[in-house]
C-alpha positions as CSV (number, residue, x, y, z in Angstrom):
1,X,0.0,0.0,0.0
2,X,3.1,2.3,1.0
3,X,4.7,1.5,-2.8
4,X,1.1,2.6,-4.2
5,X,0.9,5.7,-2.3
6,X,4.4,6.8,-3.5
7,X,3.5,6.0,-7.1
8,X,0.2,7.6,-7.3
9,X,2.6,10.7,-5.4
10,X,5.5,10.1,-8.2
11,X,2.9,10.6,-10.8
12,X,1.1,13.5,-9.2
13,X,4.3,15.4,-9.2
14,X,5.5,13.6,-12.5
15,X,1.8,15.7,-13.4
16,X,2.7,19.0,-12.4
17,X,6.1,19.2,-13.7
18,X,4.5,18.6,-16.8
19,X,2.0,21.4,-16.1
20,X,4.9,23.9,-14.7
21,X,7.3,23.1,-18.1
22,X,4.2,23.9,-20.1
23,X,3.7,26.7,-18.3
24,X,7.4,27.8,-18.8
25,X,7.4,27.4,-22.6
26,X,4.2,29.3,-22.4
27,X,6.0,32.5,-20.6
28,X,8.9,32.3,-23.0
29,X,7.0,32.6,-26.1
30,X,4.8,35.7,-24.5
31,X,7.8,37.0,-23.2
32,X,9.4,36.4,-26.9
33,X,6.6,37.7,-28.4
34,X,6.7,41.1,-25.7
35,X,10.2,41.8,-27.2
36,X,9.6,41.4,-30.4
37,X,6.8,44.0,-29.7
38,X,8.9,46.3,-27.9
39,X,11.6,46.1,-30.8
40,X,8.9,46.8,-33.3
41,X,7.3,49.8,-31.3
42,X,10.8,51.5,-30.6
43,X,11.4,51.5,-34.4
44,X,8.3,52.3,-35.0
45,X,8.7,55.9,-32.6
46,X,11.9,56.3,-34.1
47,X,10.8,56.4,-37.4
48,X,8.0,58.9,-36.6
49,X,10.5,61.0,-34.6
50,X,13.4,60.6,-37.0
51,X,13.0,58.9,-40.4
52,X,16.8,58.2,-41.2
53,X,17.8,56.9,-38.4
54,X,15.1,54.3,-37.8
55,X,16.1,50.8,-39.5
56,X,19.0,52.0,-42.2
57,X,21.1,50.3,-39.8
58,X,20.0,47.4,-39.1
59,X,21.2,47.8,-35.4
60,X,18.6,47.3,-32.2
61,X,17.2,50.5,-31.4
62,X,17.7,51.4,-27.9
63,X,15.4,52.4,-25.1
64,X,17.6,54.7,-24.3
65,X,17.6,56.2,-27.7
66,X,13.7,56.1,-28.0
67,X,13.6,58.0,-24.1
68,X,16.2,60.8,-25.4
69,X,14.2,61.7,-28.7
70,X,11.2,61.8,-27.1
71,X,12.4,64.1,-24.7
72,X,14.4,66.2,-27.6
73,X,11.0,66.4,-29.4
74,X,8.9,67.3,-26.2
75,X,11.3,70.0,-25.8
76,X,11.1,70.9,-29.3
77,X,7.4,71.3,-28.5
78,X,7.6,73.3,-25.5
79,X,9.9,75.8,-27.4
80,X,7.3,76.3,-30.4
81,X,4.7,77.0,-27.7
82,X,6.9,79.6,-26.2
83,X,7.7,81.2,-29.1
84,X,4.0,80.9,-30.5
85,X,3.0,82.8,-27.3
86,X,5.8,85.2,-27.9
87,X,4.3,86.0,-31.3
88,X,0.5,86.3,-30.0
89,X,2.1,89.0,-27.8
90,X,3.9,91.0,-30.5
91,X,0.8,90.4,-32.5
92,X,-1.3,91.7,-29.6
93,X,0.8,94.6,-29.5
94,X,1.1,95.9,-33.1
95,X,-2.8,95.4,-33.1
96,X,-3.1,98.1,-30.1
97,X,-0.2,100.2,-32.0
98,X,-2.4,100.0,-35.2
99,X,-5.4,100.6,-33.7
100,X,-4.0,103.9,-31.7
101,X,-2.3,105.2,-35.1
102,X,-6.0,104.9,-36.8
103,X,-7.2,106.6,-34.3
104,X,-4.7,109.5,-34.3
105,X,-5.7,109.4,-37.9
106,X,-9.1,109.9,-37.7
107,X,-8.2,113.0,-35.5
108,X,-5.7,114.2,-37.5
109,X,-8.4,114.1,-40.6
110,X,-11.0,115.4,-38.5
111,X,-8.9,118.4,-37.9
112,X,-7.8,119.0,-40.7
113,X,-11.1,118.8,-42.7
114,X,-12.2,121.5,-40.0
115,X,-9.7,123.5,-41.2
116,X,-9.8,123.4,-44.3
């Protein structure tokens, strides 16, 4: 009964070693697969963010590389916005200038058309 009892233990664990190496070879082909998508979305970003030097190549595209282009185009960004508000300013400006010159004008004409 002893030598049964360790049998029908042998194969229970003989069981889930099966069921952990399938397991196993299950995680490596997501985590495979999970590179592979990584790979794919770094060149991906690197070819939006710079065309010739995604894939020409042929080398692995770094995360590294993907973080610091980002950042150079977020930067990029934040200066346009600066000097888009810069230039809603001068625009705001010139506007009042323009609209103080008319005005003198239309005193100036007014005056002189009294005159004359």
């Amino acid at each position: 009964q002893v030598e049964e009892e360790l049998r029908a233990a042998c194969a229970r664990q003989a069981g889930q070693l099966r069921e952990m190496g399938r397991r196993e070879r299950l995680l490596r082909a997501e985590l495979r697969r999970a590179g592979e998508q990584l790979e794919s979305f770094k060149t991906q970003v690197m070819q939006v963010c710079s065309p010739s030097a995604a894939g020409t190549t042929g080398k692995s595209i770094t995360e590294k590389q993907v973080i610091e282009k980002v950042r150079q185009l977020s930067d990029e960004n934040q200066q346009s916005h600066e000097r888009e508000k810069c230039l809603q300013e001068e625009l705001s400006s010139r506007l009042m200038k323009e609209k103080e010159v008319s005005a003198n004008f239309e005193v100036f004409k007014n005056c002189l058309q009294e005159l004359q």
